[in-house]
C-alpha positions in Angstrom: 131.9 106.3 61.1 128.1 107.3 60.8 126.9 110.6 61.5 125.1 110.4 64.7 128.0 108.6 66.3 130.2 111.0 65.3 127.4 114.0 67.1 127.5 111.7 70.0 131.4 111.6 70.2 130.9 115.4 70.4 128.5 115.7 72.3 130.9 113.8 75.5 134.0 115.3 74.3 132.8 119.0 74.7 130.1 118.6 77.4 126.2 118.4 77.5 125.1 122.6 76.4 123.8 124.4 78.8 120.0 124.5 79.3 119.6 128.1 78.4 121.8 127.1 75.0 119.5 124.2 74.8 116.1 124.1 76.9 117.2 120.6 78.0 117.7 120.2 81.7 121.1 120.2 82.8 122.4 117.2 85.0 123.9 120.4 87.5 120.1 122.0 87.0 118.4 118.5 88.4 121.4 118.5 91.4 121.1 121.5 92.2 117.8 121.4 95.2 118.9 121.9 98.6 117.7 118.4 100.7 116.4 118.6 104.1 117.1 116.0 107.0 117.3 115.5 110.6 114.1 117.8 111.1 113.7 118.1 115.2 112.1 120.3 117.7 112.6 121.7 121.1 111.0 119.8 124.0 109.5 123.7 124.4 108.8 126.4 122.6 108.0 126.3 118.9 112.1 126.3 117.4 112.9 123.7 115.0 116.2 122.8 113.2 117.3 120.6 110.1 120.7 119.9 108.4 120.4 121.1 104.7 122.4 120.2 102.1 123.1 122.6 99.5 125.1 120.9 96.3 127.2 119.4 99.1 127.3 122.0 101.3 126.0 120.9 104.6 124.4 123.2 107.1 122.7 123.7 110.3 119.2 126.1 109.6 116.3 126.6 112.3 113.1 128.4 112.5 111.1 129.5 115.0 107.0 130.6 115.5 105.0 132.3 114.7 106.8 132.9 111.7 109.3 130.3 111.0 111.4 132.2 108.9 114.6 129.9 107.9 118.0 130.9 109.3 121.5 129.5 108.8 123.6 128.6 112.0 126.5 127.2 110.4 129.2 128.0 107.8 130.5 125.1 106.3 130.5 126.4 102.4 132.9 123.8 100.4 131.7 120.3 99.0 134.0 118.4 101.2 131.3 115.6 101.6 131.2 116.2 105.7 127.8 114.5 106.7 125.6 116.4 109.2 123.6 113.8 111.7 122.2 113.8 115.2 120.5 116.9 114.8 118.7 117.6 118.2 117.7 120.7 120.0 118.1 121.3 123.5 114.9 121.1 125.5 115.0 124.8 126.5 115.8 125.4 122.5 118.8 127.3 123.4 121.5 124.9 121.2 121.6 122.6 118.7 123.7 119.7 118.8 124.6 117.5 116.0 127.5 115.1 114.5 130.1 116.4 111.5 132.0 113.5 109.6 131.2 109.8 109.0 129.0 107.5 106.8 125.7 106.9 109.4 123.9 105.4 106.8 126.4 102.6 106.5 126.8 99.1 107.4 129.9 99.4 109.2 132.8 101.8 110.2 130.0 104.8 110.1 132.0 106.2 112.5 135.0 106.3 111.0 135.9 109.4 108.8 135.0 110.3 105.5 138.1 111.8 103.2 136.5 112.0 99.8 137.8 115.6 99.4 141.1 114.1 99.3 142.5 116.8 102.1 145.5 116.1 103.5 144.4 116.8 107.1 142.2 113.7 107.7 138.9 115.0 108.8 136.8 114.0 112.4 134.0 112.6 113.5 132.8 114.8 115.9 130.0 116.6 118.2 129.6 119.9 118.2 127.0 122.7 119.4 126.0 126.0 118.0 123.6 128.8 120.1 120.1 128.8 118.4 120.6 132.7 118.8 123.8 132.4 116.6 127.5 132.4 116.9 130.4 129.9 116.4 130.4 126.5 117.2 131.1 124.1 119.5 133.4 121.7 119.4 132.3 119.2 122.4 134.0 115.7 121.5 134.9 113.0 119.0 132.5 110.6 119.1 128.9 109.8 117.6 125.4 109.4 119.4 125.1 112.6 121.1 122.0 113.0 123.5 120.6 116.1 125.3 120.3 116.2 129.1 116.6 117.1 130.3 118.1 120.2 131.8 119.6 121.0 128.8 123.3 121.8 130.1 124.9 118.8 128.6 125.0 116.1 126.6 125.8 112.0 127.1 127.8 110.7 123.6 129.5 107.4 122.6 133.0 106.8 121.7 135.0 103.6 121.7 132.3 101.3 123.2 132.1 103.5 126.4 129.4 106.7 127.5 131.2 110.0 127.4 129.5 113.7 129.2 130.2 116.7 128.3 128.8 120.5 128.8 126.6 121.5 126.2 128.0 124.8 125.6 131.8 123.5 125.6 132.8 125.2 128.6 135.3 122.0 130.0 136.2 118.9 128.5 134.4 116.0 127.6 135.0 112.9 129.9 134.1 109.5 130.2 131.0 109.1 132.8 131.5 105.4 133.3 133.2 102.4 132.7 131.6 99.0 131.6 132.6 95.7 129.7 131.0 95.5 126.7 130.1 97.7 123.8 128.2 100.6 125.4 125.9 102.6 123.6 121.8 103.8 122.9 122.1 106.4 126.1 118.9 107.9 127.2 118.6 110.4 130.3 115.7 109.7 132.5 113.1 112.5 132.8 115.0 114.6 135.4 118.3 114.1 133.9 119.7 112.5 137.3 120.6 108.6 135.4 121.5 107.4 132.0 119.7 103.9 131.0 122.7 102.3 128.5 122.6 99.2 126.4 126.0 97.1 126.9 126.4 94.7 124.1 128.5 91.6 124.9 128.0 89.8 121.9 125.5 86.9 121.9 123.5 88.6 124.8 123.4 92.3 125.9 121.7 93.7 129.4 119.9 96.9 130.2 122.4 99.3 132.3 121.0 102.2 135.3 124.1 104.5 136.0 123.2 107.0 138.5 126.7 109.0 139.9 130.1 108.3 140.3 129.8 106.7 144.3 127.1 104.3 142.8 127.1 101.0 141.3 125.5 100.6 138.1 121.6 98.9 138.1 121.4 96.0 136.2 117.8 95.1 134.7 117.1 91.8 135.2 120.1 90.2 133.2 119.6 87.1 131.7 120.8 85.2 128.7 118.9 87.5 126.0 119.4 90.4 124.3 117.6 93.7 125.6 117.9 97.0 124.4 115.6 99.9 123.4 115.7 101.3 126.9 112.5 104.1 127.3 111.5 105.2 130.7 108.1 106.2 132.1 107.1 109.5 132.8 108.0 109.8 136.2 112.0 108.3 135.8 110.7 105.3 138.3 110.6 102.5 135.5 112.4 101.5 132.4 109.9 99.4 129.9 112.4 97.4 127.3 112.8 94.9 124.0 113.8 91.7 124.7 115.1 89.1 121.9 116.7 85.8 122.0 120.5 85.5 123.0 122.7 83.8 120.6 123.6 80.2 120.6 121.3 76.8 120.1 120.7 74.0 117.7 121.7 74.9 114.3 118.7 74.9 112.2 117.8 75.0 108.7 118.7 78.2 106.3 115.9 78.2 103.9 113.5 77.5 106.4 111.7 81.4 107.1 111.0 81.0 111.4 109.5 83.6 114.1 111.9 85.6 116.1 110.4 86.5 119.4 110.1 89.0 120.9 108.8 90.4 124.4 108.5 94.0 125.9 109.0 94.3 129.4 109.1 96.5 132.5 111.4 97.0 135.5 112.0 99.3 138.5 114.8 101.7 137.7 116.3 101.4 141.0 116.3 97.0 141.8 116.2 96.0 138.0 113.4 93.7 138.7 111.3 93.1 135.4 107.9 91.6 134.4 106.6 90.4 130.8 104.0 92.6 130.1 103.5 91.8 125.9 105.0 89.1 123.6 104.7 89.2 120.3 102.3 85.8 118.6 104.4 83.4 117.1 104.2 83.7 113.8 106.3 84.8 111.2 104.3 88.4 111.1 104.7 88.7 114.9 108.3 88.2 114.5 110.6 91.2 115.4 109.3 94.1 113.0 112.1 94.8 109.8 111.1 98.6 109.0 111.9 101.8 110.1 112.9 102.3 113.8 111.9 98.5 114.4 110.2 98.0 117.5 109.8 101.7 117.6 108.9 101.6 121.9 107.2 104.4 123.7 106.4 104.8 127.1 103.6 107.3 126.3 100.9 109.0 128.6 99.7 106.2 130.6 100.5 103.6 127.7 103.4 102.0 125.9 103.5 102.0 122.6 105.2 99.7 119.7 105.1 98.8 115.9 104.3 95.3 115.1 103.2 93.7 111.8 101.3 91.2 113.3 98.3 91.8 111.8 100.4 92.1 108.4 101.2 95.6 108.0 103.8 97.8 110.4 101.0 98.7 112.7 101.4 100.9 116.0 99.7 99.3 118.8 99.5 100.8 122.2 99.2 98.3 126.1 98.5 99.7 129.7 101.6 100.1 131.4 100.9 97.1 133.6 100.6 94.9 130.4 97.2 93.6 129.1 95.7 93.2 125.3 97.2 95.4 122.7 95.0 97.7 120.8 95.8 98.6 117.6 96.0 102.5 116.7 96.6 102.4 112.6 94.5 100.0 110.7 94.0 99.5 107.1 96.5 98.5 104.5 99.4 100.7 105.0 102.7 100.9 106.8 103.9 103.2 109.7 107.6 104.6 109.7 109.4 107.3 111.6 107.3 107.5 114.5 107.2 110.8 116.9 105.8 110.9 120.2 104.5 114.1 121.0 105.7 116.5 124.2 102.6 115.9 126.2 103.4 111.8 125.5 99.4 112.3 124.4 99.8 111.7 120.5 101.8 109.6 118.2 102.8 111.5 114.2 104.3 108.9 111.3 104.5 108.9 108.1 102.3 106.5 106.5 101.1 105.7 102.4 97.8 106.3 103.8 95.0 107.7 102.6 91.3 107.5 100.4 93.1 108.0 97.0 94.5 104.7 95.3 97.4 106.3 94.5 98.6 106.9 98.2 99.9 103.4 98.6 102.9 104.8 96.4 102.9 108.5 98.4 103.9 109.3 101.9 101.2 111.7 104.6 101.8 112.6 108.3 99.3 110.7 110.2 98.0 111.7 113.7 96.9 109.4 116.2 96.3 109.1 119.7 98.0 106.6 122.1 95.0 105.0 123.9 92.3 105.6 121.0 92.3 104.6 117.1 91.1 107.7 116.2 93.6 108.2 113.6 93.3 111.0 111.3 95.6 111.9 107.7 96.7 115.2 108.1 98.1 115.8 104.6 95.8 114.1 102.5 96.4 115.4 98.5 98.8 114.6 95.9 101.6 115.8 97.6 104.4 113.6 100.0 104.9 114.4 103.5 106.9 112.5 106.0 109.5 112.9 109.5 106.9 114.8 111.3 107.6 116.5 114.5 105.4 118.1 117.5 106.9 121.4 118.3 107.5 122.0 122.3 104.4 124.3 122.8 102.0 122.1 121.4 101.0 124.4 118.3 102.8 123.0 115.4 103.7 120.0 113.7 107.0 120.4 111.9 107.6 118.1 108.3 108.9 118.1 105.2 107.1 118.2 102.4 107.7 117.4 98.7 105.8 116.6 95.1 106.2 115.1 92.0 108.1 118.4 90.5 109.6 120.1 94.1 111.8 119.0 95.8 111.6 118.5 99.4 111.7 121.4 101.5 110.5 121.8 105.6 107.5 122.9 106.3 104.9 123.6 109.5 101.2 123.3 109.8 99.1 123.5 112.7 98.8 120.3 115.5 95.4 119.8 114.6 95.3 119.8 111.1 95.4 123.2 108.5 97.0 124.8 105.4 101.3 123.5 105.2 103.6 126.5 105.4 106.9 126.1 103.5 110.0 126.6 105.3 113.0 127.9 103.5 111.9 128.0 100.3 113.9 130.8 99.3 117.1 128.2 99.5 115.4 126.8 95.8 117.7 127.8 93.2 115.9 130.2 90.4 118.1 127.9 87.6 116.3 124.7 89.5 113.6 123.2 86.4 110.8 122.5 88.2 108.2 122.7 85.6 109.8 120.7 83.4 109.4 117.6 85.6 107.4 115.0 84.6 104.8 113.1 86.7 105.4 110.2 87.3 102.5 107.7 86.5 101.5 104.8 89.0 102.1 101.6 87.0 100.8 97.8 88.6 101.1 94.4 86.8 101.1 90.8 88.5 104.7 88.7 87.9 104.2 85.4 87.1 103.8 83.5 90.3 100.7 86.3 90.9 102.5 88.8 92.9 101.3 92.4 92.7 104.2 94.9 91.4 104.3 98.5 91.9 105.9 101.0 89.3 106.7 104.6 88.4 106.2 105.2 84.7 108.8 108.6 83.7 107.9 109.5 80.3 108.3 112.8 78.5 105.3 113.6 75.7 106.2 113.5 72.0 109.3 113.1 70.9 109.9 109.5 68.5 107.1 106.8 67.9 109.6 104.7 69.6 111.7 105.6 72.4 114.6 103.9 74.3 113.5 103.3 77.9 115.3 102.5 81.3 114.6 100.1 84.2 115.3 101.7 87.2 115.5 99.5 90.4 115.9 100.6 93.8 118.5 99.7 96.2 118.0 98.5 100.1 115.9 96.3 99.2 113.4 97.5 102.3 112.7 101.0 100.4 109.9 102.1 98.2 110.3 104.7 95.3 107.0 106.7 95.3 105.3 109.0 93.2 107.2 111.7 93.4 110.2 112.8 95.6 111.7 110.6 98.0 112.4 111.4 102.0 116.3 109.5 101.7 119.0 111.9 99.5 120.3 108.6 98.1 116.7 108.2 96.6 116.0 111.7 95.7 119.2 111.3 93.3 118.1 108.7 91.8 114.6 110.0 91.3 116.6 112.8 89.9 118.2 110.9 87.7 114.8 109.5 86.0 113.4 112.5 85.8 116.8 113.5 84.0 116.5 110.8 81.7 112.8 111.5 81.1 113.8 114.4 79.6 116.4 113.0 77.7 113.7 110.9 75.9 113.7 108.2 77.6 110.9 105.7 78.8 111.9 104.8 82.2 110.4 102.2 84.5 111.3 102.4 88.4 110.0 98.7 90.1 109.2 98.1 93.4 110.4 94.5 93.2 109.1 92.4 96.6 111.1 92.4 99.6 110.5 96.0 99.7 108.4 97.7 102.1 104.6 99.7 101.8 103.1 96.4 100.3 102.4 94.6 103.5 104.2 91.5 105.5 104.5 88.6 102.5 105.7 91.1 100.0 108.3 92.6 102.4 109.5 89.6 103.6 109.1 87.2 100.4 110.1 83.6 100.2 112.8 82.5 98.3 114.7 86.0 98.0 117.5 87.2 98.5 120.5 84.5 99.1 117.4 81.8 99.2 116.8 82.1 95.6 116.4 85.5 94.5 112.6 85.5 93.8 112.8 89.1 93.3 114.3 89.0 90.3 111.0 87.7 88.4 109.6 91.2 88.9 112.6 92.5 87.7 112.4 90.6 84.9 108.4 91.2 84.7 109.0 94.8 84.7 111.7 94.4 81.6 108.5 92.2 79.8 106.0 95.1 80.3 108.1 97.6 79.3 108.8 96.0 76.2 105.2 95.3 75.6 104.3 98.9 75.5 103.6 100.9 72.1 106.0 103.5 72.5 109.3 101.8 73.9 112.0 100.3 71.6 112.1 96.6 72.9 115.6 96.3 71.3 116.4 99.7 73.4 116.0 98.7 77.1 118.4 99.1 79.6 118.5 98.6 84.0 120.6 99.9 86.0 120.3 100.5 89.7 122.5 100.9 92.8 123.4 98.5 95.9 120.9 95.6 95.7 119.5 97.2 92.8 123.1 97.0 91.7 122.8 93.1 92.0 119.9 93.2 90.2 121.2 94.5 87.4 124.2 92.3 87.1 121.3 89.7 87.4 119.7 90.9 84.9 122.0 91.0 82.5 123.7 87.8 83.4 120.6 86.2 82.9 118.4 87.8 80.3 120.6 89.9 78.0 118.4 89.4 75.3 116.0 91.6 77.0 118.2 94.1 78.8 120.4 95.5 75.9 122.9 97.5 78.8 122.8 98.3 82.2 124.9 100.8 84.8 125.7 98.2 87.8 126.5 101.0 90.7 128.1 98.9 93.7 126.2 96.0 93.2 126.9 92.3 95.1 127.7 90.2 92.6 128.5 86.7 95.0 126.3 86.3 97.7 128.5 83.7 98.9 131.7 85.4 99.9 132.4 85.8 103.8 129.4 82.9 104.4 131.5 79.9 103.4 133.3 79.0 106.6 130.3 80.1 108.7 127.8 77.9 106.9 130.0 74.6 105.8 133.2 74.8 108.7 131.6 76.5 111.9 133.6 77.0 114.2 132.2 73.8 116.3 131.2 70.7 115.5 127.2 71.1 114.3 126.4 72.9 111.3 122.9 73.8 109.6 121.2 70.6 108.4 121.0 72.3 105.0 124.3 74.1 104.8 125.7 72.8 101.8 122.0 73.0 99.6 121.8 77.2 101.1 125.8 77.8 99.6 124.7 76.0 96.2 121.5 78.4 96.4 123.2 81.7 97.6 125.7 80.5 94.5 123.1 80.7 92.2 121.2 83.7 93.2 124.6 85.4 92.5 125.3 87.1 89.2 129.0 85.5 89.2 126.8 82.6 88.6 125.8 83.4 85.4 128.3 85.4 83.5 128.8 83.0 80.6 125.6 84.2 79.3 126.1 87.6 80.3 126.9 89.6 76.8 125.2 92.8 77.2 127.9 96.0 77.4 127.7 97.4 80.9 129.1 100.6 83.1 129.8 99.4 86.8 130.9 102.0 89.0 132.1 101.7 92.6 133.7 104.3 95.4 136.5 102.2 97.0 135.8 103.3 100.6 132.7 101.9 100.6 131.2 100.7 103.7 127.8 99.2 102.4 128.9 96.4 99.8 132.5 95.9 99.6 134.3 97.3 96.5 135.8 94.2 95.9 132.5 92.7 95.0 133.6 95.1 92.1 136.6 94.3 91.8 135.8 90.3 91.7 133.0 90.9 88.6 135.7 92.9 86.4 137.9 90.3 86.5 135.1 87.8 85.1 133.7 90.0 82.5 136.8 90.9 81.2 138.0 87.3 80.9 135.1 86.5 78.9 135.4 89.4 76.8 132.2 91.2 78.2 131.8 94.8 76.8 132.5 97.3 79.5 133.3 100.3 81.1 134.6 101.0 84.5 134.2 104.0 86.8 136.2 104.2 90.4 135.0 107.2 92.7 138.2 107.1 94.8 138.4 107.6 98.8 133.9 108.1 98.3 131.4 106.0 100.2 128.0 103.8 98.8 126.4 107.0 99.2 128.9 109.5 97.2 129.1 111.9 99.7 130.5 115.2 97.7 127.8 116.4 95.6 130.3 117.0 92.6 131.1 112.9 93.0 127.1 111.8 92.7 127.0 114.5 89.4 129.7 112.7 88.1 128.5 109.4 88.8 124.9 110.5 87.5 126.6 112.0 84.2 128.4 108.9 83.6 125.1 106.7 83.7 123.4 109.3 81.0 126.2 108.9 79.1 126.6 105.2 78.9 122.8 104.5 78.0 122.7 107.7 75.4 125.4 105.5 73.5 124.8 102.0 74.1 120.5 103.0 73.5 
């Protein structure tokens, strides 16, 4: 055995030192910053609240002005891996409401509950409400969706398909306000909290609902055989504007063949349900319904809707008279807009947007101000720092965000509404053990792939250390995200920039590619031909990013690994299905690995007679985009790790590869985070996970 296996066999059998034995960070040191989410203000006043979590323990904190000192609401102080969403304050800023239990950043069964702490007393998903002045909570329901009344004395929720009231301060039982066919959900009070506008989902078409009181019938808007949702109403509770999309059903057409999908906003009295057109969206493939954050993102602002389009080729917020006429555009330039606030007054729109006169902002995130009838836009964090989520407060003074950089973590923060000096918010909840300064930054890193697309990157390297240094592809999941210079606004991102940083420090050279179909790079790259299931064009910038690292003076060619979680979990088993001469190991972290399973019957036996013209050619392609497809060339050792309640990519995707690899005699190890979701919800499970990754690429590198 040689010597330095034998140190590394040590090294995993008694545990990585500690980093004051070793000045190494710690995997538990790099973990341990608290993450702020769910930032909201009161429709008043200047209070603000957020859901931190704290190595897994998830809390309620607010602030309020002048001072906006950071307080604790809530006492939830074990790692039991209890999400915290739907974080909203009461308009008078008396309560805050939010949802305990589930997955909401799932594909399906979010609202089903999360066990991962193994208790034997299967937790809830429910609502509950805590005073902003302090005390215990709330318990006001199972169910999920909660929404505050205007009058802020109770709340509408969903549960079961149906819209559920209850009293905000839990003083008599939730009940159900109406009944209607249909899956019932996206409730939103009118201005005077008299009606509730409702989306009801009936499969291929959905209508636009009005419920008013018990010894009323429900208001139908203008049904017809669409889809409408995104219900907003105007100002003064008379009129509902709207989204509406095709309905289902029509000529089977062809699968690889990219088309437009219309869309229309509309208007209607609240009280008949008569509508008019007053936009519709070109038809083109940019004008088709917009792919990114909040998708059509509708407001019925002051005297104006407003929407998100990319149209002109970048998610752009555009704004119409209320009567309908010629958009005009509020954003432009070459940058996207996401998580979009409308201010109290209804006067000014905040996003976060990579905008900005430094080149490097096309890989950051700033809150941008803009007006809804003028493109006056302005960047009101403009620097080397990331801001996003911004929020008006009530009074009008503030604008509430969260705020990061390359070396710490995010954190909320305030500034003032029309522009000034950022003012941390709860910055005492840092750890003192957390090793900020001995982050790296990350270096902006752009190279064309082959067929001349551009490809952004994150270079983490460590100084000194060996002339030649193993290094690390990183790629992200979604695949509409974008990992940016520094920390990142989604916890499942901010681990995994943790991670890099991690193995940074480990000496490492690592590589983190924003492969197209991501988003921040405009319309073609977002929404690339030939991805995906049509050919998985993405992978040549993959694979581009694997040549340029190798190319580079100070990274071991023979020493590069990938790994990368969800779809960048496919990726990887890509990658190392087809070029394991390049990628010497990878970590495949519940990846798809056949892009073919549960699309059979629906693309060659549909249930009628017609099928796509092209069905059989887009199951041969979807075959081949899978790594399944290519594991007899697959010989590179690999880790793949998978929670089996996951509700993102099904674990037997997992379960399907194993069974391949090990019959061809593939080197591997196998990790199963048991009763976890895609997103590890206990804080002790995404440590383990992370350890386990380290590990693997410390021995195999």
């Amino acid at each position: 055995m040689k010597p330095g296996y034998l140190l590394v066999v040590l090294f995993l059998l008694l545990g990585a030192p500690s980093w004051s034995q070793t000045g190494m960070m710690t995997m538990e040191a790099v973990k341990s910053y608290p993450f702020p989410n769910e930032l909201t203000a009161a429709a008043t006043g200047s209070r603000i609240a957020w859901a931190f979590n704290e190595q897994g323990q998830r809390n309620i904190y607010v602030a309020e002005g002048p001072d906006f000192k950071a307080r604790r609401l809530t006492q939830y102080l074990t790692d039991d891996g209890q999400e915290l969403t739907s974080v909203a304050l009461s308009p008078d800023g008396n309560w805050v409401v939010y949802v305990r239990g589930g997955d909401h950043g799932s594909n399906w069964d979010d609202h089903v509950a999360v066990n991962p702490a193994f208790s034997p007393t299967p937790p809830k998903v429910q609502i509950w409400s805590v005073p902003f002045a302090g005390g215990e909570p709330k318990l006001l329901g199972d169910g999920e969706e909660p929404v505050v009344s205007p009058r802020s004395d109770q709340i509408a929720f969903v549960k079961g398909g149906q819209i559920f009231t209850a009293a905000i301060d839990g003083s008599s039982p939730a009940k159900v306000l109406f009944t209607a066919r249909g899956s019932n959900g996206s409730p939103v009070w009118s201005p005077d909290g008299s009606r509730i506008a409702f989306q009801s989902n009936r499969g291929d078409h959905a209508f636009i609902g009005v419920y008013s009181h018990a010894d009323s019938p429900i208001v139908w808007i203008d049904p017809q055989y669409k889809r409408d949702g995104s219900p907003r109403w105007s100002p003064d509770g008379k009129k509902l504007a709207f989204i509406r999309t095709n309905g289902g059903g029509g000529e089977p057409d062809s699968l690889l063949v990219r088309r437009h999908t219309p869309w229309m906003i509309l208007t209607a009295d609240a009280s008949t349900g008569q509508a008019q057109k007053i936009w519709e969206a070109p038809k083109t493939l940019p004008g088709s319904v917009p792919n990114t954050h909040g998708g059509t993102n509708l407001h019925w602002a002051a005297g104006r809707i407003v929407f998100l389009s990319y149209m002109d080729g970048w998610p752009h917020l555009y704004s119409l008279p209320e009567q309908g006429g010629a958009p005009l555009l509020l954003t432009p330039g070459n940058f996207m807009c996401e998580y979009i606030r409308l201010s109290p007054d209804r006067k000014w729109l905040l996003c976060a947007a990579n905008a900005g006169t430094d080149p490097l902002d096309i890989d950051r995130r700033h809150v941008i101000r803009v007006a809804v009838d003028k493109a006056n836009m302005q960047v009101m964090t403009p620097g080397a720092g990331l801001e996003w989520t911004p929020v008006a407060t009530g009074d009008g003074k503030s604008i509430a965000l969260i705020s990061a950089t390359a070396q710490r973590p995010p954190l909320p923060a305030v500034m003032p509404f029309n522009g000034g000096a950022i003012k941390l918010v709860g910055q005492d909840r840092m750890p003192a053990t957390y090793p900020e300064k001995e982050l790296v930054q990350p270096k902006q890193v752009v190279f064309k792939s082959p067929d001349g697309v551009t490809v952004h990157c994150q270079l983490f390297e460590k100084p000194g250390g060996p002339a030649k240094k193993p290094a690390v592809i990183f790629v992200h999941g979604g695949p509409p995200r974008q990992m940016l210079l520094g920390w990142h606004y989604s916890d499942y991102y901010s681990n995994a920039y943790a991670m890099n940083q991690y193995l940074a420090s480990r000496g490492f050279v690592v590589l983190s590619v924003n492969y197209r179909l991501g988003i921040g790079y405009g319309y073609a790259f977002h929404n690339a031909e030939n991805a995906g299931s049509n050919g998985a064009s993405e992978y040549i910038d993959v694979k581009a990013a694997g040549d340029w690292l190798a190319q580079q003076p100070q990274a071991d060619s023979k020493r590069i690994g990938i790994y990368g979680g969800s779809y960048g979990g496919y990726l990887t088993a890509l990658a190392l299905g087809r070029d394991s001469k390049l990628f010497a190991a990878g970590v495949d972290i519940h990846g798809v690995h056949d892009r073919t399973v549960e699309r059979v019957r629906n693309l060659v036996l549909p249930d009628k007679y017609e099928r796509a013209p092209d069905a059989g050619r887009a199951l041969q392609v979807a075959w081949e985009s899978s790594p399944v497809s290519s594991v007899d060339t697959w010989t590179s050792p690999v880790l793949i790790i998978h929670g089996d309640d996951d509700r993102n990519v099904r674990f037997s995707q997992s379960t399907d590869l194993v069974a391949r690899l090990e019959k061809k005699g593939v080197p591997m190890e196998t990790m199963v985070v048991v009763d976890d979701t895609h997103h590890f919800m206990m804080h002790a499970n995404s440590v383990k996970v992370n350890k386990a990754v380290a590990s693997f690429f410390e021995r195999k590198l």
